[in-house]
GUDO-762311 format. One line per 8 residues: their letters; for each residue x, y, z of C-alpha. Coordinates in steps of 0.05 Angstrom, whole numbers, plus 32768, in hexadecimal, padded with zeros to 4 digits. Last residue first. Example, Ala and Ser with C-alpha at 12.3 -4.5 7.8 and 13.67 -1.06 7.14 Angstrom:
2
sa = 8111,7FEB,808F  80F6,7FA6,809C;
END
This chain:
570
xxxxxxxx = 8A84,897F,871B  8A58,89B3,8705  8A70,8A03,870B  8A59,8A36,8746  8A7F,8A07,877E  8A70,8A0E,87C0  8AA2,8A3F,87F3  8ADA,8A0E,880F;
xxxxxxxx = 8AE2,8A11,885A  8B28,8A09,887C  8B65,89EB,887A  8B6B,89DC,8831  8B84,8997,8811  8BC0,89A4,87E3  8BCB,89DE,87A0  8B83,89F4,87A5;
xxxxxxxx = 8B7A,8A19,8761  8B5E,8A66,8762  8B8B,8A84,8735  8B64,8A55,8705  8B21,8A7B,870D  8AEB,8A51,872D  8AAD,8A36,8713  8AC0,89F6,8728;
xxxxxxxx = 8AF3,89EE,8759  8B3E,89ED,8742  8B5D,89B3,8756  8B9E,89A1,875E  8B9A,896D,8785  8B67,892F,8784  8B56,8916,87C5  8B5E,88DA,87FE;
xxxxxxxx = 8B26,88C5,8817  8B22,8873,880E  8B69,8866,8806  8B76,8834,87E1  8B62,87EC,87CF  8B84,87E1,878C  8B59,87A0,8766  8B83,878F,8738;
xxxxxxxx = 8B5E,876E,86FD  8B7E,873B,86BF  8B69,8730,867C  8B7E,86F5,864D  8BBF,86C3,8655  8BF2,86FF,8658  8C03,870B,869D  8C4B,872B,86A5;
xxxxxxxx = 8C29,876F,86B8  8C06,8753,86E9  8C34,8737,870D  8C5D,8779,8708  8C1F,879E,8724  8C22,876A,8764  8C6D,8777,876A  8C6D,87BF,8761;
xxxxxxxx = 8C35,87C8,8790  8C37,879E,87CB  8C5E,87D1,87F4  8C30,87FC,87FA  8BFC,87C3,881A  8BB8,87B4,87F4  8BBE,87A0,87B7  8B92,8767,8796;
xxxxxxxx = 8B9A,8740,875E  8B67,8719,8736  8B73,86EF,86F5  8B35,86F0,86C8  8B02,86B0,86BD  8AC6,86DE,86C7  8AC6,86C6,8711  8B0A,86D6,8713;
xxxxxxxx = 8AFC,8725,870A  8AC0,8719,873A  8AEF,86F6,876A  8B24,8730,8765  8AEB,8762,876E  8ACD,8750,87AF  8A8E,8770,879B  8A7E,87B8,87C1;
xxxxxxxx = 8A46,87B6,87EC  8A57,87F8,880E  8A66,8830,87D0  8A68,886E,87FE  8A50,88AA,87D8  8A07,88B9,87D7  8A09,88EF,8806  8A4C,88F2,882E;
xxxxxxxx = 8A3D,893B,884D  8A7B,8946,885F  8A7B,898F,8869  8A62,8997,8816  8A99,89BC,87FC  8AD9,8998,8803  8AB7,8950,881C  8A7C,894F,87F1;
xxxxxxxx = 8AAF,8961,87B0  8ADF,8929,87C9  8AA3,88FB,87CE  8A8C,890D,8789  8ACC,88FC,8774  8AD6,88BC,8799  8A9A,8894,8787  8AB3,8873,87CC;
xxxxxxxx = 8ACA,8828,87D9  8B12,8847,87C7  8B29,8816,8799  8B51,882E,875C  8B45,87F1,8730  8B77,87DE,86FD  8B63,87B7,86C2  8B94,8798,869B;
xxxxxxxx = 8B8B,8782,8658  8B9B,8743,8638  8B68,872F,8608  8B54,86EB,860F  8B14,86F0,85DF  8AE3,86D5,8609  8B0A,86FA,8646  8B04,8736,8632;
xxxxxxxx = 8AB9,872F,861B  8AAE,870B,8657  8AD5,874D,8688  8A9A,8770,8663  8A6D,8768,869E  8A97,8797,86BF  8A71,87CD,8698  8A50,87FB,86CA;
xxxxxxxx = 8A76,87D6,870C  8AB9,87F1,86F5  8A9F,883F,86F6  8A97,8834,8740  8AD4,8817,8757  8AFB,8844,872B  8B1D,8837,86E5  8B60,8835,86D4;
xxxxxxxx = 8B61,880B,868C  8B9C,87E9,8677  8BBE,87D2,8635  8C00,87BA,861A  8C06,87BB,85CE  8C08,8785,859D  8BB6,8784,8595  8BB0,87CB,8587;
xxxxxxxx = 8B6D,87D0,856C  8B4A,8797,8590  8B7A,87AA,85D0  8B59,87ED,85C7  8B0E,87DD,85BF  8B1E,87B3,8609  8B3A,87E7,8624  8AF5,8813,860F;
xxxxxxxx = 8AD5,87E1,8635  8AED,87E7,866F  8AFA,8835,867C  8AB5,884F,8663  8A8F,8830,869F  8A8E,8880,86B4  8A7B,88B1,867A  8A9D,88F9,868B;
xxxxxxxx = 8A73,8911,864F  8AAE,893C,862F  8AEF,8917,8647  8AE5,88CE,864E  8B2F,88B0,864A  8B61,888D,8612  8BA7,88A1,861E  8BD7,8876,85EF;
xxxxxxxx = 8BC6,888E,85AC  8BF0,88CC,85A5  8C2F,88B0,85C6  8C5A,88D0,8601  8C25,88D6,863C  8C37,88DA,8680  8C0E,88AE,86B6  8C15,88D9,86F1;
xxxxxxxx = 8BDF,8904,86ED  8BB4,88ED,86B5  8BB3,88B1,86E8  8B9F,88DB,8725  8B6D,88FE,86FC  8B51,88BA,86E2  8B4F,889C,872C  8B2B,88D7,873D;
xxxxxxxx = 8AEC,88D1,8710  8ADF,88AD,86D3  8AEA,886F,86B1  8B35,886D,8695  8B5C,8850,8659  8BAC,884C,8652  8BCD,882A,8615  8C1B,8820,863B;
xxxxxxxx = 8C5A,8835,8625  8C67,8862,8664  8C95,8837,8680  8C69,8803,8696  8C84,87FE,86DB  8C92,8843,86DC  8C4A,8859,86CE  8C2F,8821,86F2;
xxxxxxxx = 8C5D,883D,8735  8C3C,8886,8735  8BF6,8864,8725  8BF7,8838,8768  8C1B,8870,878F  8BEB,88A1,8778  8BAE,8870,878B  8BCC,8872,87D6;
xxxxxxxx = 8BD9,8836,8804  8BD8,8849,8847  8BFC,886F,8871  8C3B,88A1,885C  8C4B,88A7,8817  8C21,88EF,8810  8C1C,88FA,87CC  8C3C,8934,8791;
xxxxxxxx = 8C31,8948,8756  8C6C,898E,8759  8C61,89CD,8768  8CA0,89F2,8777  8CC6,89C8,8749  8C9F,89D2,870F  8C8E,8A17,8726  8CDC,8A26,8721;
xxxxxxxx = 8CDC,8A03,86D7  8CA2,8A2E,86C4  8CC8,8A73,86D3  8D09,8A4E,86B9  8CDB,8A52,8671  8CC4,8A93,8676  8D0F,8AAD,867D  8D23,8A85,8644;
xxxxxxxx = 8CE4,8A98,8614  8CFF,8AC8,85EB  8CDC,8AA8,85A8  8CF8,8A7B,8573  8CDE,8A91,852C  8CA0,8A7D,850C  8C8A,8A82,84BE  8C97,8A36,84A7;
xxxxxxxx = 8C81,8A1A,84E5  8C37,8A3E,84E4  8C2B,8A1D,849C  8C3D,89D4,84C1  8C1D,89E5,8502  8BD8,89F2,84CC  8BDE,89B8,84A6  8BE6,898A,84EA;
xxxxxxxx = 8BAC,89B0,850D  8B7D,89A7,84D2  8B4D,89EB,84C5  8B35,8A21,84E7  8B69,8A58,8504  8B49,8A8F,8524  8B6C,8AC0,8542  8B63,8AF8,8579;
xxxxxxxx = 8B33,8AB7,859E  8AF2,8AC3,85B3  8AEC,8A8A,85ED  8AB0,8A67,85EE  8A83,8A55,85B5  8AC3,8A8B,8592  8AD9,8A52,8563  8AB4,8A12,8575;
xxxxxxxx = 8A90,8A18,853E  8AC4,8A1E,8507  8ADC,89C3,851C  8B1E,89C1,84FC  8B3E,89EE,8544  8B77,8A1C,8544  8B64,8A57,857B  8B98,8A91,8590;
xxxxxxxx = 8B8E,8AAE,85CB  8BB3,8AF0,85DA  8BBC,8AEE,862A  8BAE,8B2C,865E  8B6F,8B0C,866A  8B82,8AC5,866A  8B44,8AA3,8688  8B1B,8AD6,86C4;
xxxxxxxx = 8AE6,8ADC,869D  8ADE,8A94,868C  8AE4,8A7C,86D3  8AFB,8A41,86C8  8B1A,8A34,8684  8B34,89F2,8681  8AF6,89C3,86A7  8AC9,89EF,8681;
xxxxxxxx = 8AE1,89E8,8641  8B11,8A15,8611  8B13,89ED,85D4  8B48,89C7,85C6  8B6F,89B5,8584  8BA5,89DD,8583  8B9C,8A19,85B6  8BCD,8A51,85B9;
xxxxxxxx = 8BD1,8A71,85FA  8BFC,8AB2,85F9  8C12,8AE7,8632  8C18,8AA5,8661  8C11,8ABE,86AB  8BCC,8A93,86BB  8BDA,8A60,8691  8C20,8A4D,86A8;
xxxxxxxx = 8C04,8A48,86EF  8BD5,8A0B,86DE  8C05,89EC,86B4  8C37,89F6,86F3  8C00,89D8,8724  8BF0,89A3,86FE  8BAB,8996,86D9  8B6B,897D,870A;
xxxxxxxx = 8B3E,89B7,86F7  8B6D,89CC,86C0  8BAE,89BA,869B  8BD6,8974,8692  8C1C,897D,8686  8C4C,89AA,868A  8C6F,899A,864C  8CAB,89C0,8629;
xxxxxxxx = 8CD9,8991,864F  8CBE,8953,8628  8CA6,8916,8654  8C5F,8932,864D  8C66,891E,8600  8C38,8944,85D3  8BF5,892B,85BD  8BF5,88FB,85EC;
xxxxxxxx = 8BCD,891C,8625  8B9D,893F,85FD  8B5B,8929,8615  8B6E,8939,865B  8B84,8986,863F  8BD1,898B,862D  8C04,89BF,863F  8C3B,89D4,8613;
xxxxxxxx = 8C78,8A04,861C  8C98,8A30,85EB  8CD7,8A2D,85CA  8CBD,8A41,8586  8CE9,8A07,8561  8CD8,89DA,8599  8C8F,89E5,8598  8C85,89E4,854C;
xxxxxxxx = 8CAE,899C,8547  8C8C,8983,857E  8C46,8995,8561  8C5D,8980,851D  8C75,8938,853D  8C32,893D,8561  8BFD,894D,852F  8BD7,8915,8526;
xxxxxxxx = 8B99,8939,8515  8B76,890B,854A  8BA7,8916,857D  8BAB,896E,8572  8B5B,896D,8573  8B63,8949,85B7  8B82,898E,85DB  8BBF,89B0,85D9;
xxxxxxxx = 8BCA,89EA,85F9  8C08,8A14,85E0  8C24,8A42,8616  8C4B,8A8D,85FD  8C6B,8AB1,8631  8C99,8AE9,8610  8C67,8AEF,85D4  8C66,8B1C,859A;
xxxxxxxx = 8C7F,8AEB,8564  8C43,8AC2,8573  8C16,8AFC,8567  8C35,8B14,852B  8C36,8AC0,8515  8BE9,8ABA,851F  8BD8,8AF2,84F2  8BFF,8ADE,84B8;
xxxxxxxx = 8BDE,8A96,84C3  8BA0,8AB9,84B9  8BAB,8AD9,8482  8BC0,8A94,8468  8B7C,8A7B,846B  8B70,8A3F,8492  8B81,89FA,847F  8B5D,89B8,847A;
xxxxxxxx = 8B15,89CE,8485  8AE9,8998,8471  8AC0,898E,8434  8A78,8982,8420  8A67,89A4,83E4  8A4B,8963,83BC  8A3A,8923,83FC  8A2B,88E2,83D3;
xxxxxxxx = 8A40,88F8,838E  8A83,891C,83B3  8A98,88DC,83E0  8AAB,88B3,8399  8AA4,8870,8386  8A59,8865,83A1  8A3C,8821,83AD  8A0E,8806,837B;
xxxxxxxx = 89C2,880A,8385  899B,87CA,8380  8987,87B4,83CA  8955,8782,83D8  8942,8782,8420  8952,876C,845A  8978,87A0,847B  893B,87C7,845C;
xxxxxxxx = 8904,879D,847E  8926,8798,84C6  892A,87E9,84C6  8974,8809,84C5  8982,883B,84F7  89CF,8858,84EB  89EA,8888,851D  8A30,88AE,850B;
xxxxxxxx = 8A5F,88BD,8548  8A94,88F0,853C  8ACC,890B,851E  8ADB,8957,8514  8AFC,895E,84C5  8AF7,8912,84B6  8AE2,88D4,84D7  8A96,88C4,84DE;
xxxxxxxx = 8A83,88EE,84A7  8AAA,88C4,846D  8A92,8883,848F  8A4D,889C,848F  8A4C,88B1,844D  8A5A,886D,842C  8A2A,8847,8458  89F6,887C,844B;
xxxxxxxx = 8A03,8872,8401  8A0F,8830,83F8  89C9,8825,842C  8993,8853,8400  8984,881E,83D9  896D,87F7,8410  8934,8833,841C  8928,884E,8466;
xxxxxxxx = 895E,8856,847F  8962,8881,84BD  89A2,88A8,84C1  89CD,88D8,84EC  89FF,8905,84EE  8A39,8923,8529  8A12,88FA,855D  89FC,8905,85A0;
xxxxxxxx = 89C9,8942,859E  89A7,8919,855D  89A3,88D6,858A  8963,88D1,85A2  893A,88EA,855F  895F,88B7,8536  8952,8882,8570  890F,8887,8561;
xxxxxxxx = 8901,8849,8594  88D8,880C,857C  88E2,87CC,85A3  88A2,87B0,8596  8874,87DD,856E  886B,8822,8588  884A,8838,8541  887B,886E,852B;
xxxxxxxx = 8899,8842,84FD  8875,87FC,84E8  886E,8800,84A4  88B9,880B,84AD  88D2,87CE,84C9  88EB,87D6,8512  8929,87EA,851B  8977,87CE,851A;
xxxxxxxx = 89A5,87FD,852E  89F0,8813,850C  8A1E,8834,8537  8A5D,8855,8518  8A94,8874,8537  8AC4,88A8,8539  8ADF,88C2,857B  8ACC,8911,8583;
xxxxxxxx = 8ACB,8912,85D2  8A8F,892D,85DB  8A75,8906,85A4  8A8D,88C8,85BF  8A7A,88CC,85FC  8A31,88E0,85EC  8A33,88A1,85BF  8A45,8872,85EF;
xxxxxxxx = 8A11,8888,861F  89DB,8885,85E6  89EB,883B,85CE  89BF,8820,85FD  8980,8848,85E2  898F,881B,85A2  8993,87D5,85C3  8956,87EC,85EF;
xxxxxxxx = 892C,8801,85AF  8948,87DA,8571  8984,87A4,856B  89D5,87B9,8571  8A11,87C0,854E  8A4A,87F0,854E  8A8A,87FD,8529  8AC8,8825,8541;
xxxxxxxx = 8AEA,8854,850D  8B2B,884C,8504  8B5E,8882,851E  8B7B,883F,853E  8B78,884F,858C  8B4B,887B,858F  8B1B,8856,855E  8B1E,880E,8586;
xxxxxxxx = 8B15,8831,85C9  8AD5,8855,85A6  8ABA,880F,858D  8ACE,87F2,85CC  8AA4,882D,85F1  8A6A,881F,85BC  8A69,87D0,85CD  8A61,87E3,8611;
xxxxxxxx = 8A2C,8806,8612  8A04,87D1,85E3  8A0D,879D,8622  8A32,8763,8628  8A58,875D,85E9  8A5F,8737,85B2  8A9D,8749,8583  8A89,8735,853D;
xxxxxxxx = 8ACE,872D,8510  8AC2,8740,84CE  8AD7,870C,84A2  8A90,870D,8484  8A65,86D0,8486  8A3F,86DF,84CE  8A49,871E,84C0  89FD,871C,848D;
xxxxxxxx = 89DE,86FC,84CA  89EA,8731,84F7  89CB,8760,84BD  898D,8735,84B0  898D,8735,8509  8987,8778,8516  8939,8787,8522  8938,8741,8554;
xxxxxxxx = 8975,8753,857A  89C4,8746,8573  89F4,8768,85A4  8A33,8795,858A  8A7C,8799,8577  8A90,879B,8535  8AD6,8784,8528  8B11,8792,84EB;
xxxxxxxx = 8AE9,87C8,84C1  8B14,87D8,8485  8AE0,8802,8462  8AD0,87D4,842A  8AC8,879D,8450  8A93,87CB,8484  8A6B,87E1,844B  8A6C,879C,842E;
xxxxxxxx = 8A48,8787,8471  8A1D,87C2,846C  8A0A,87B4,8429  89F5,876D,843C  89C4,8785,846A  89A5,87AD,8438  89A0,876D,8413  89D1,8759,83D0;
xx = 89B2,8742,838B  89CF,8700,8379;
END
């Protein structure tokens, strides 16, 4: 019997080892929902379409897997945009497929018609509108290639109602070269280059390596280790790198940038090296760009060749896989005079260190400081956006290269929930939380059902300041106070809305609830569970270095007197 369109894209999905789609049926979508219905691919129904694309992008950082989307035409499609944007920015590979109207009917403004093609092409790495069944193998085929190898990223499919359901002859393609001939991805640079890389290496009294999300997704940590040790130089990591190499290790000083450490911070700014694996010199890193390393040879490893130089002109360029590269580099490196550099870092270590106030109420550091020992640092860690994920990057330390799972790029809050949930589908035997802020929570609480349908036992830990906290701290430092927009009044009681979705609700309030109430909820394993953490409601997020600003300029603790505005965004 001759297979549909739609029934390509369920073989599609067989033959590519998909385990769960997550999506929301509509009227252009429904041959293809009706084609899973007899697959063995588990259908994950969620609440809304953004949503299902943060579980598909918690499900692919977690696994290396690419997360699967789908949704109906027009709204269901424009839905998906958020979750798109994130993961682009962020390089997480995924595919969304969208139903659309048929195609006599394109360009017509029939009902629930959107050219989501032409919406999406600044959010996605490729894109497709089918327009012929027998074009599906092929598309199918290429999209899974493109969706998760050299830079991955996001890969929209829009497949009309008449060609999901129509006849479809073409066979599927055995190899990736007679769908996509010349198309290959740098794996390692030339070895000129690497020649260039060592002499400047070898040269260096304070070398740093920053490590960034390229570095996790090349799974390049026991190299990275390896290369770090053997050169005896120390490592920083960006937000979207935390994992990559273990922030318990002595070589790491942790998070650096707008909210990095203090001693990350200052080894940047005296480092005679920075060699970057797997970053790329943002905003939120950099600061003031002229003022970034100028006595400093950069050196710039990075798969994707046009991010080399977009911001930072590095003395080398090294394009090409960050695990083939460290293991070329390895073989031609010796270990560097770095002892006095090195008790240099370890004085601003203890000079500097994270640090709260205990005194008076109950503070979100405290609450983070005590889930990191609590869980020992073992656990799969998501986060909306905004303070509460600085203060968790903070003090949660990262050892394994899947277990940090944040908004980086678009800064996309409601991203926290459901991307948990994506990772407890992925990594069902592992313990998993989200930290997400009283105001992120209440974009995609709505998926506590789809936790709960599906008894998944996260944790969901809400840092509860009644405030969109970030903005506030921002209004506070260099806006006089001017509270304009800020103060969340008419907040839900959160443990009964947790309970109300059939979830188990704590609440803490008191210091010295917290290890026993986050205990409790650790040992809670019948489905999903919500602590509602009601902290502080002004307290702020130190270091910082204000936007715009060079990093010599970071504010170490809560200044005295008048902060000039910001030149940089938020």
């Amino acid at each position: 019997m001759p297979m549909t369109g739609a029934d390509v894209v369920i073989e599609s999905f067989r033959r590519h080892d998909v385990e769960y789609v997550f999506g929301l049926p509509g009227g252009a979508v429904m041959p293809i929902f009706d084609s899973i219905f007899d697959s063995k691919i588990k259908l994950v129904l969620t609440r809304h379409e953004q949503g299902a694309t943060h579980m598909a992008d918690g499900y692919a950082r977690a696994t290396g897997k690419p997360g699967v989307v789908l949704v109906t035409s027009g709204p269901g499609a424009t839905n998906t945009v958020t979750g798109l944007l994130t993961a682009h920015m962020d390089s997480a590979p995924m595919i969304v497929i969208s139903g659309q109207q048929i195609t006599p009917m394109l360009g017509k403004d029939a009902f629930q018609e959107a050219d989501i093609f032409g919406i999406t092409i600044p959010v996605v790495k490729h894109s497709y509108l089918v327009k012929d069944s027998n074009d599906l193998p092929r598309v199918m085929r290429e999209a899974f290639h493109l969706c998760n190898t050299g830079r991955p990223g996001p890969i929209l499919i829009d497949i009309p109602k008449d060609v999901a359901s129509g006849e479809c002859t073409a066979s599927f393609p055995e190899n990736i070269s007679d769908c996509l001939p010349g198309y290959e991805n740098p794996g390692m640079c030339d070895i000129d280059d690497i020649y260039k890389a060592v002499d400047l290496i070898h040269q260096s009294k304070k070398p740093l390596l920053y490590v960034g999300q390229g570095a996790r997704i090349s799974r390049s940590g026991p190299i990275l280790l390896e290369f770090a040790r053997k050169l005896n130089a120390p490592v920083t990591t960006t937000l979207l790198g935390k994992g990559a190499f273990p922030e318990t290790d002595d070589l790491s000083v942790g998070m650096l940038g707008m909210h990095g450490t203090a001693y990350a911070n200052k080894t940047v700014v005296d480092c005679d090296l920075i060699f970057s694996v797997g970053a790329r010199w943002d905003d939120r890193i950099t600061g003031k760009l002229s003022e970034f390393c100028p006595n400093a040879t950069k050196i710039h490893l990075d798969i994707d060749p046009a991010e080399q130089g977009k911001i930072i002109q590095p003395d080398v360029s090294l394009v090409g896989d960050a695990t083939n590269i460290l293991s070329e580099l390895i073989k031609h490196v010796h270990p560097l005079e770095t002892g006095d550099w090195l008790k240099q870092i370890q004085s601003w270590k203890k000079k500097f260190p994270l640090k709260y106030n205990r005194k008076g109420g109950l503070k979100a550091q405290h609450v983070l400081d005590a889930f990191y020992e609590l869980t020992e640092g073992k656990a799969i860690v998501t986060t909306d956006v905004g303070q509460h994920q600085m203060w968790a990057a903070q003090f949660y330390r990262t050892s394994l290269n899947h277990q940090w799972i944040t908004s980086g790029g678009a800064g996309t809050m409601g991203f926290g929930l459901p991307s948990a949930i994506g990772a407890q589908f992925g990594c069902p035997d592992e313990p998993v939380w989200t930290v997400v802020g009283d105001g992120g929570f209440q974009m995609t609480f709505m998926e506590l059902a789809t936790a709960f349908i599906h008894k998944l036992p996260i944790k969901v830990l809400i840092i509860n300041n009644a405030y969109l906290g970030m903005v506030r701290q921002w209004q506070e430092l260099f806006f006089d106070n001017r509270y304009s927009g800020v103060d969340l009044v008419g907040n839900p009681d959160f443990v009964k809305l947790s309970e109300s979705f059939g979830c188990k609700g704590f609440r803490i309030k008191r210091p010295g609830d917290v290890r026993r109430i986050l205990q409790q909820a650790i040992d809670y394993n019948d489905g999903p569970c919500v602590i509602d953490a009601c902290v502080e409601k002004e307290d702020n997020v130190f270091p910082m270095i204000p936007a715009g600003a060079a990093i010599s300029e970071m504010i170490v603790e809560k200044p005295t007197h008048k902060l000039a505005k910001p030149t940089g965004s938020t």
